[in-house]
ZAVEX-414924 format. One line per field, with one value per residue (C-alpha): residue in three letters; chain; z, x, y. Coordinates in Angstrom, 2 decimals. Last residue first. Layout:
BEGIN
r: [ala:...]
c: [A:...]
Z: [Z:...]
X: [X:...]
Y: [Y:...]
This chain:
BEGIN
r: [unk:unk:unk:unk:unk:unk:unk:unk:unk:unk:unk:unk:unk:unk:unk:unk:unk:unk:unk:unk:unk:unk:unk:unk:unk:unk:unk:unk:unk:unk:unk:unk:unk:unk:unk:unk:unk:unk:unk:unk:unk:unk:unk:unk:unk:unk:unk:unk:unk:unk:unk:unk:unk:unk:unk:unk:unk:unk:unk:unk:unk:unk:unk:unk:unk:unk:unk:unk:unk:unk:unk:unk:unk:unk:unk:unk:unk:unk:unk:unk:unk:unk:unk:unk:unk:unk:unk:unk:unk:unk:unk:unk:unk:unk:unk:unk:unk:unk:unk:unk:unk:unk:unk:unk:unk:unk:unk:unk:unk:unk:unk:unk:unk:unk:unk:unk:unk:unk:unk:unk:unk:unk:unk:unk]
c: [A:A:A:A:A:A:A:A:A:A:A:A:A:A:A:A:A:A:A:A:A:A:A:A:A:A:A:A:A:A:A:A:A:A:A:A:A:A:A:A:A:A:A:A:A:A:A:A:A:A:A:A:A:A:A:A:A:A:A:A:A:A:A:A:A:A:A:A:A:A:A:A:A:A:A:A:A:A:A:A:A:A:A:A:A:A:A:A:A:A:A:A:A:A:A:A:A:A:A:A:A:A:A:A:A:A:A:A:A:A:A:A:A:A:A:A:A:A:A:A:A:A:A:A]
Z: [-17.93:-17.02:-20.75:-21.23:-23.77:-23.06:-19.53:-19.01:-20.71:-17.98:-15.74:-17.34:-17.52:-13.49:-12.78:-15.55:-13.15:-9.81:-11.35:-12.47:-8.77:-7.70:-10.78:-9.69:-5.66:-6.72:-8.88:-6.12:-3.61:-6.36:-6.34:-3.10:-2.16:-5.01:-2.90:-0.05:-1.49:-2.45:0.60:2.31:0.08:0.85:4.54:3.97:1.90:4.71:7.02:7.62:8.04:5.94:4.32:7.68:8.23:8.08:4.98:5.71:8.96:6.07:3.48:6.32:7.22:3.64:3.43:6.46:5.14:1.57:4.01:5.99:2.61:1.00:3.92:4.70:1.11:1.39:4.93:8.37:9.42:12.89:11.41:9.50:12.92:14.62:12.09:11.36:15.30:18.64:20.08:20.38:17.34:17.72:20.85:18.85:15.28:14.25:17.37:15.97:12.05:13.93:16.23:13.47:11.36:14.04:14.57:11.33:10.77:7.60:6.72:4.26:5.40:8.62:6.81:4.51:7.87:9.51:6.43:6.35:9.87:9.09:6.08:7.83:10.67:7.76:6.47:9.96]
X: [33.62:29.94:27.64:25.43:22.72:23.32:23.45:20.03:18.78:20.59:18.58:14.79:15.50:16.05:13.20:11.06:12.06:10.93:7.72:7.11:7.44:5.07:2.47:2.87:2.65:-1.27:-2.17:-1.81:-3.78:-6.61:-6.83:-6.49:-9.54:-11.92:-11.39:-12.19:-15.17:-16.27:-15.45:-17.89:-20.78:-20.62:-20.73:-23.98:-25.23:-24.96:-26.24:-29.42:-27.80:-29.54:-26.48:-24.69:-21.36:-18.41:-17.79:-17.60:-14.98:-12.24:-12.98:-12.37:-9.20:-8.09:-8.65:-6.89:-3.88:-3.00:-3.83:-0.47:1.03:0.11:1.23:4.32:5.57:4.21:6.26:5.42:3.14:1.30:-2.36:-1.52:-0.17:-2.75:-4.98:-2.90:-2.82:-2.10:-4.68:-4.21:-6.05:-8.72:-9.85:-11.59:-10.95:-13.32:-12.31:-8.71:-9.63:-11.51:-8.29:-6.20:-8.67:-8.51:-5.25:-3.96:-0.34:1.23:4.54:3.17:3.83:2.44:-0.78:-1.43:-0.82:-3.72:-5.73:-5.32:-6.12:-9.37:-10.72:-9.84:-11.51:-14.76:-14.59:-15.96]
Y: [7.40:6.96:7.18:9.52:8.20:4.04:5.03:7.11:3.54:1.65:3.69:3.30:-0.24:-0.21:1.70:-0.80:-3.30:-1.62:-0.18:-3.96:-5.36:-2.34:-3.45:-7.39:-6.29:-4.05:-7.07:-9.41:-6.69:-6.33:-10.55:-10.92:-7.96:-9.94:-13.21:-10.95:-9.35:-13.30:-14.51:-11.95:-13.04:-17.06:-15.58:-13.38:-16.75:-18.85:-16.51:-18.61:-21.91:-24.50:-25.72:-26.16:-24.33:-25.89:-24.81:-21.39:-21.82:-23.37:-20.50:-17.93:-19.95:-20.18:-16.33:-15.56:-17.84:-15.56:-12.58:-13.85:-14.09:-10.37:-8.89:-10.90:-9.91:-6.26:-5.98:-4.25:-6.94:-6.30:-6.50:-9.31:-11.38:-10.46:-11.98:-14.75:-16.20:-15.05:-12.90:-9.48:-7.88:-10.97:-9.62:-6.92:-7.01:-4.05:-2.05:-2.68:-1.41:1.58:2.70:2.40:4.68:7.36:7.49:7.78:6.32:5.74:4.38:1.89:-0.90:-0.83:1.12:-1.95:-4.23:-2.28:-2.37:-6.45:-6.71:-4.80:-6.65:-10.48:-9.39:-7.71:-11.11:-12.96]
């Protein structure tokens, strides 16, 4: 169950970020299986090509994963395994939230960094 939510979100990681290995594309979609074409937010994280989309579309895998979970009976023996896997990607949100905060801070501090360069040599 996690490990679909795992792979879609590495395949929209390497959308975004320009970068294409075979080899590891072609694991993350053998790890999805039908689920890479099927309509719904795992197809649709594996085929986003922005960090905002990313990072929303993973937003809803998780509250689908939390949804299945708790349907499942209390005595079901991979309970546990599944109460495990929402953990890592509850863990995997927060990393991937901190990850956009530091890139949205590089941008800002870019743009303090230039107006500084401007203070010392001014444009005529």
């Amino acid at each position: 169950m996690a490990c679909h939510e795992i792979a879609a979100l590495r395949l929209g990681l390497m959308n975004v970020m320009g970068k294409f290995d075979p080899a590891e594309r072609e694991h993350e979609l053998a790890e999805l299986g039908p689920l890479a074409t099927t309509a719904g937010p795992l197809k649709s994280l594996a085929e986003a090509r922005d960090l905002a989309s990313v990072a929303r579309i993973y937003e809803t895998t998780l509250a689908d994963l939390g949804a299945k979970v708790s349907k499942m009976p209390a005595g079901d023996a991979k309970l546990a395994y599944h109460n495990t896997l929402l953990v890592l990607t509850k863990k995997v949100e927060l990393e991937l939230r901190a990850q956009i905060e530091g890139l949205d801070r590089l941008g800002r501090e870019l743009e303090e960094m230039h107006d500084f360069v401007h203070e010392l040599y001014p444009v005529d």
